[in-house]
C-alpha positions as a Markdown table, in Angstrom:
| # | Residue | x | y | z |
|---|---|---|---|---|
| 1 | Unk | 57.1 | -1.2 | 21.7 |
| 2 | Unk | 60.0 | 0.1 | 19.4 |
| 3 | Unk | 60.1 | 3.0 | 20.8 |
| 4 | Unk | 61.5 | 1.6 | 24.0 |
| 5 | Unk | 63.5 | -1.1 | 22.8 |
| 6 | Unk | 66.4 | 0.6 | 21.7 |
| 7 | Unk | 67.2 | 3.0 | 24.4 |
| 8 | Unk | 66.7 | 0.0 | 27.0 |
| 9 | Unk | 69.1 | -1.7 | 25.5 |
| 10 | Unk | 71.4 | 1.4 | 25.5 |
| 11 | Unk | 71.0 | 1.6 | 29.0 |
| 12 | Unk | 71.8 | -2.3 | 29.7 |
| 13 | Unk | 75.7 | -1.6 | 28.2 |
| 14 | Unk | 75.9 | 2.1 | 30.2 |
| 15 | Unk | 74.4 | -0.1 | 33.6 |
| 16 | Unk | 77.3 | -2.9 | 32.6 |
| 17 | Unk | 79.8 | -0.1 | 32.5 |
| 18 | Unk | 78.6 | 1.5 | 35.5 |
| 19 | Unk | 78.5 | -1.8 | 37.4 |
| 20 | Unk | 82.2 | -2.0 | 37.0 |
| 21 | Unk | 83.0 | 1.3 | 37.9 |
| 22 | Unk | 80.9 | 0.8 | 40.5 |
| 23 | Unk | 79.0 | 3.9 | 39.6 |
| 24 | Unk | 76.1 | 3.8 | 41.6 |
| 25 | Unk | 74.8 | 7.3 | 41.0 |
| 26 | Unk | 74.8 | 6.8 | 37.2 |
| 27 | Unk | 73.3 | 3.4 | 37.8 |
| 28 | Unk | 70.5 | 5.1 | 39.8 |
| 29 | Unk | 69.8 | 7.4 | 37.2 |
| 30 | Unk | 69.3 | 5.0 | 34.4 |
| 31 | Unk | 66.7 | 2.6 | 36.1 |
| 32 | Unk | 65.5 | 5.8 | 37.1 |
| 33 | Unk | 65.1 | 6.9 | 33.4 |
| 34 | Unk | 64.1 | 3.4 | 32.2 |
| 35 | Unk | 61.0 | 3.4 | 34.6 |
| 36 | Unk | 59.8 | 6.8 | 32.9 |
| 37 | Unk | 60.0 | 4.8 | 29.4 |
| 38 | Unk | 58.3 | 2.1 | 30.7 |
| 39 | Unk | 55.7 | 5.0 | 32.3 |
| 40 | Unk | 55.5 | 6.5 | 29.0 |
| 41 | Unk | 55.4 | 3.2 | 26.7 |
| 42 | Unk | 52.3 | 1.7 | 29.3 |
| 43 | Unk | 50.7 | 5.4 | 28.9 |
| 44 | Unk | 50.9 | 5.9 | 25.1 |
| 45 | Unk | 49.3 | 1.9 | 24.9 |
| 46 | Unk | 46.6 | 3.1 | 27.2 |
| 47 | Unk | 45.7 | 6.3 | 25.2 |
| 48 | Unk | 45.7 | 4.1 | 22.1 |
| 49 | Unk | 43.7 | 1.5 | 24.1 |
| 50 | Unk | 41.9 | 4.1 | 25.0 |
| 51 | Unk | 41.6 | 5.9 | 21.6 |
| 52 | Unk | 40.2 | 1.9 | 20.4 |
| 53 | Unk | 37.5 | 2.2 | 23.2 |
| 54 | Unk | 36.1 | 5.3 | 21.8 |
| 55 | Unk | 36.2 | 3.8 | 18.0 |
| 56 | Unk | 34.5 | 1.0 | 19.0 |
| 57 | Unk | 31.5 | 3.1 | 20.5 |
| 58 | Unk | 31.5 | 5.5 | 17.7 |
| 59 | Unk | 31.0 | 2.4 | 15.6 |
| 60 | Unk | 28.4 | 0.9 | 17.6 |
| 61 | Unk | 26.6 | 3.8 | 17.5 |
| 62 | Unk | 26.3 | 4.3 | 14.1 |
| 63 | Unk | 25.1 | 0.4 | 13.8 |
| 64 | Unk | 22.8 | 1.7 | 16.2 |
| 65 | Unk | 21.6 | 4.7 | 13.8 |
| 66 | Unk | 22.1 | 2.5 | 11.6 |
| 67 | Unk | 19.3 | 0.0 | 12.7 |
| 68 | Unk | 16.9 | 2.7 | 13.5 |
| 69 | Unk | 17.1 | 4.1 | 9.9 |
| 70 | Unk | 16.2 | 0.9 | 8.4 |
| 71 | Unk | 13.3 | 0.4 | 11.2 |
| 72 | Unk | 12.2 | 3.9 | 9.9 |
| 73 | Unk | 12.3 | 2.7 | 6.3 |
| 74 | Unk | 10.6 | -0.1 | 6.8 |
| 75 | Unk | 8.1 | 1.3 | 8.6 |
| 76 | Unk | 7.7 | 3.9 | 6.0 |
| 77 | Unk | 7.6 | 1.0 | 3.3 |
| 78 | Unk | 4.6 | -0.4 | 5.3 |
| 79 | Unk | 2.9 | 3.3 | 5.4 |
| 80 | Unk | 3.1 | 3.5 | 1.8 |
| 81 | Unk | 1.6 | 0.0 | 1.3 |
| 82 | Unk | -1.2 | 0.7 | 2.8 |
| 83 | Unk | -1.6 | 3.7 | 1.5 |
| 84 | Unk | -1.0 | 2.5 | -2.1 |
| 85 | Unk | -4.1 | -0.1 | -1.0 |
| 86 | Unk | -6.0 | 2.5 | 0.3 |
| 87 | Unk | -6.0 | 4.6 | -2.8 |
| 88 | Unk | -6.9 | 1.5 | -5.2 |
| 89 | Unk | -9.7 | 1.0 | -3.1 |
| 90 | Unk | -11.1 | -2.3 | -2.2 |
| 91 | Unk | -13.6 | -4.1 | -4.2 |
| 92 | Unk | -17.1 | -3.9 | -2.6 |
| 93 | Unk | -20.2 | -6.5 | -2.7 |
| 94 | Unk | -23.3 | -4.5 | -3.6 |
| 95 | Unk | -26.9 | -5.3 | -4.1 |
| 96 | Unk | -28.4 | -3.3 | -7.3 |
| 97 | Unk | -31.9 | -1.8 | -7.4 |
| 98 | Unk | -34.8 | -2.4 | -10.0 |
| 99 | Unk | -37.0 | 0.3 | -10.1 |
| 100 | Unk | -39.3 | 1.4 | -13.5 |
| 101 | Unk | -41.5 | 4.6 | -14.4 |
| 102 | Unk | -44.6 | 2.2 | -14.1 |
| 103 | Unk | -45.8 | -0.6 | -12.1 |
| 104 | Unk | -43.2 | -2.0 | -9.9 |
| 105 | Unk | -40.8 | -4.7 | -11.0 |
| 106 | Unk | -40.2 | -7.7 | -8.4 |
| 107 | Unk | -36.8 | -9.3 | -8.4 |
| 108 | Unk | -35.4 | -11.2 | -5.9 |
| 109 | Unk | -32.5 | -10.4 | -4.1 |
| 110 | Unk | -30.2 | -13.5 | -5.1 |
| 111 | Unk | -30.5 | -12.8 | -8.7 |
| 112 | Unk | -29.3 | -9.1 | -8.1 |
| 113 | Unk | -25.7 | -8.5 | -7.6 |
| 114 | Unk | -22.8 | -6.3 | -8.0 |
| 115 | Unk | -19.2 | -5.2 | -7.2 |
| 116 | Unk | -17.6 | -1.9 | -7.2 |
| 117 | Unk | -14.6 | 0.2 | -5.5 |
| 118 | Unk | -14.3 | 4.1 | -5.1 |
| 119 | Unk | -10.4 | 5.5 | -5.5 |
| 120 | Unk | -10.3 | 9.0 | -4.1 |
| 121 | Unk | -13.9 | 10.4 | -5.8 |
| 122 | Unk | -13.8 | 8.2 | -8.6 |
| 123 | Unk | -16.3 | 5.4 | -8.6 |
| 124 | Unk | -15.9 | 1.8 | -10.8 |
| 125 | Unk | -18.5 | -1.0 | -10.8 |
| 126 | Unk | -21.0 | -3.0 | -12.6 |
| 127 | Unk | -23.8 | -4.5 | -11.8 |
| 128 | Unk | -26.1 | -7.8 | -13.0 |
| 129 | Unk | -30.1 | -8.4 | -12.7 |
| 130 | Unk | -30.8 | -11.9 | -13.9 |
| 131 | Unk | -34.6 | -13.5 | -13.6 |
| 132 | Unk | -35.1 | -16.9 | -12.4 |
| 133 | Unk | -38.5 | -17.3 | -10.4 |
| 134 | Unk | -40.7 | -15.2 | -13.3 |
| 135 | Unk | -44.1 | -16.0 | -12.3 |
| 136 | Unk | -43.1 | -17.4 | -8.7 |
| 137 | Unk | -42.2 | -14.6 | -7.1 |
| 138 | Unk | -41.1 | -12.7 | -9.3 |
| 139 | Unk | -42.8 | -9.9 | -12.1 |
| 140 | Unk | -41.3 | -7.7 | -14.8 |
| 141 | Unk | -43.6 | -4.5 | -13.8 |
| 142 | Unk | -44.4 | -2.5 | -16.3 |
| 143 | Unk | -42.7 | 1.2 | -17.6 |
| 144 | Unk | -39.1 | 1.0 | -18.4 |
| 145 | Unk | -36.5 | -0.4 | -16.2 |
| 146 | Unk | -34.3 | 1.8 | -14.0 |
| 147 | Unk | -31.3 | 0.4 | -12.1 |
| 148 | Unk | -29.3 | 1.9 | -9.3 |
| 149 | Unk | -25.7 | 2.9 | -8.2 |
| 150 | Unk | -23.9 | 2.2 | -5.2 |
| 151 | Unk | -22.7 | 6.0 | -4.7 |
| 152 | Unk | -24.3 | 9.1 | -5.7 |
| 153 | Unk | -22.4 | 10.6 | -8.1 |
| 154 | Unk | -21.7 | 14.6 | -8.6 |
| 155 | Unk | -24.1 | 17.2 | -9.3 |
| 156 | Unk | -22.1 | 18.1 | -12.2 |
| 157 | Unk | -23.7 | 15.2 | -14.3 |
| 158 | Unk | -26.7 | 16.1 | -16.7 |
| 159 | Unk | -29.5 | 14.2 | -17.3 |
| 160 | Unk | -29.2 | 11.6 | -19.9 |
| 161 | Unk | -25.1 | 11.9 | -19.4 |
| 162 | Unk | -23.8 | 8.3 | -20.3 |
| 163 | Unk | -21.6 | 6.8 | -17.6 |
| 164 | Unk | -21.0 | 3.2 | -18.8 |
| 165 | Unk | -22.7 | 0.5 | -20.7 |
| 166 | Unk | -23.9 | -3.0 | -20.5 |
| 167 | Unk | -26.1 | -5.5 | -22.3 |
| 168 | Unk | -29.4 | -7.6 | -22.0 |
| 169 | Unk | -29.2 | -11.2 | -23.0 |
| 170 | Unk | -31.7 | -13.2 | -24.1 |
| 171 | Unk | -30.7 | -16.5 | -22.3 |
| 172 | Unk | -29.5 | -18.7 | -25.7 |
| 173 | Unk | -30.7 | -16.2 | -28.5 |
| 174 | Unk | -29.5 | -13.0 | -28.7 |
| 175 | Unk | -27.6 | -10.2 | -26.5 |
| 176 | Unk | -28.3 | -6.7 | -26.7 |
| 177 | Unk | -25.6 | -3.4 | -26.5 |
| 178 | Unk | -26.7 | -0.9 | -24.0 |
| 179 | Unk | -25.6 | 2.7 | -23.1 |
| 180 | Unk | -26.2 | 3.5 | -19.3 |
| 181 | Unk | -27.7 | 6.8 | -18.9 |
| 182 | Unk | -28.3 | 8.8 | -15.6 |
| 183 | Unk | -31.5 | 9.9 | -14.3 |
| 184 | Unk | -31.0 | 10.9 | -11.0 |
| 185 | Unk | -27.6 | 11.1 | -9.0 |
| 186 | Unk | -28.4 | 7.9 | -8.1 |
| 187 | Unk | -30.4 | 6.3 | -10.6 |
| 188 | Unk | -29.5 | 5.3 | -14.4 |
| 189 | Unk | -31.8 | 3.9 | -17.4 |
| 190 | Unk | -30.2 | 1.0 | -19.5 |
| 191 | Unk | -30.7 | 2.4 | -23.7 |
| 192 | Unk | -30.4 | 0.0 | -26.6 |
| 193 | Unk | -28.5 | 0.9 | -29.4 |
| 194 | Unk | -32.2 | 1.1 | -31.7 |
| 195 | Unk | -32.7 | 4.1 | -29.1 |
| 196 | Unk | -35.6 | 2.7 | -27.0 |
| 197 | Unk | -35.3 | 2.2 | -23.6 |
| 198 | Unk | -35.0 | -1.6 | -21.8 |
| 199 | Unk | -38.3 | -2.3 | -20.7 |
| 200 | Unk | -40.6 | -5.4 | -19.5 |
| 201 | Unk | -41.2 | -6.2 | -23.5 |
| 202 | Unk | -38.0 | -4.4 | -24.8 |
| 203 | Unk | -35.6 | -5.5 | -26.1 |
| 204 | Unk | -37.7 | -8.7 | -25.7 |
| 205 | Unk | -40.0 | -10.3 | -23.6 |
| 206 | Unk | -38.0 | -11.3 | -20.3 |
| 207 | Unk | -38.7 | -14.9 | -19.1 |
| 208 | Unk | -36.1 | -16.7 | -16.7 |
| 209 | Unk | -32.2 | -16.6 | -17.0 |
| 210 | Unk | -32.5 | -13.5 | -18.9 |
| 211 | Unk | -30.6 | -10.8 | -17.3 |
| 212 | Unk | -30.0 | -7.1 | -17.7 |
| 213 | Unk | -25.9 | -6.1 | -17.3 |
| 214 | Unk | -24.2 | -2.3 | -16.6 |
| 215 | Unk | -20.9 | -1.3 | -16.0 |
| 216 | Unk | -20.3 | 2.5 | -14.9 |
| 217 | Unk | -17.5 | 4.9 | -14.4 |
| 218 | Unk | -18.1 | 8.2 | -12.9 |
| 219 | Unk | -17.2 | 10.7 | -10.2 |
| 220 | Unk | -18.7 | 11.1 | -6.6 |
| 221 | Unk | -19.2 | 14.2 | -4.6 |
């Protein structure tokens, strides 16, 4: 307390003096006077105790803010995760049709499968017929071979509009290129690069382990 110091000590040699003159008016007046320094010293420590206090809780509450910004950004990191999942889309197990323009085909269900995901209207995938119990069960049908989609896609698309590919492969001898061509919205024919169509006999005679393959990319409604 510097400010108090000195003129305390002032007063220490005036109350010596006084003492000896036996002034007791003058020693009146300065304990009188140091009291109100005292008063004032313990007052200005209280507003700057004071003045502290309020420091303090300003800090605190901006921790406070602080803390509930970053709660906020997390949760707004979280939002956009999900959201950033969301619009990838998830993959999604599938079971793929065999239909054809004549007699019925018969496959069974393990040997048809299939993945796909749709991000906003945009639909990826692919699909996989493979035979395996050809004259247990199972029959190629007769026509030519069309294959389904998991979504319908837009009216927008023509007939014959190609939407992917794939191949047929002729279990150890040969694989075939395809086109995937739609014929409905939800509905596709598989055509071989010679032009023809994939049928019971074309590209070859199917017999077991043979499979038929498409991929696709195309919008939905």
């Amino acid at each position: 307390m510097p400010a108090f110091q000195a003129p305390y000590k002032a007063s220490v040699n005036d109350f010596n003096k006084a003492s000896e003159g036996k002034d007791w008016a003058s020693i009146a007046g300065m304990i009188s006077r140091n009291f109100d320094e005292v008063e004032l010293s313990l007052r200005d420590s209280g507003l700057l105790v004071a003045t502290l206090q309020g420091d303090v809780a300003a800090l605190q509450g901006d921790v406070t803010t602080l803390q509930s910004d970053l709660d906020t950004a997390e949760a707004n990191i979280t939002a956009l995760q999900t959201h950033v999942t969301t619009d990838e889309g998830a993959w999604t197990t599938w079971t793929p049709a065999l239909t054809s323009t004549g007699a019925a085909p018969v496959m069974l269900a393990a040997g048809r499968t299939g993945r796909y995901k749709q991000v906003g209207k945009t639909v990826h995938g692919w699909g996989r017929l493979t035979w395996s119990a050809l004259g247990a069960g199972e029959g190629t049908g007769g026509g030519t071979y069309r294959v389904s989609l998991p979504v319908a896609c837009s009216a927008l698309y023509v007939t014959n509009q190609v939407i992917g590919g794939g191949n047929v492969l002729d279990s150890g001898t040969a694989s075939y290129i395809l086109g995937l061509e739609l014929v409905t919205q939800t509905t596709a024919l598989l055509r071989l690069s010679s032009g023809a169509e994939v049928a019971p006999a074309a590209p070859m005679a199917f017999g077991n382990a043979d499979h038929m393959s498409y991929f696709f990319t195309y919008e939905t409604t």
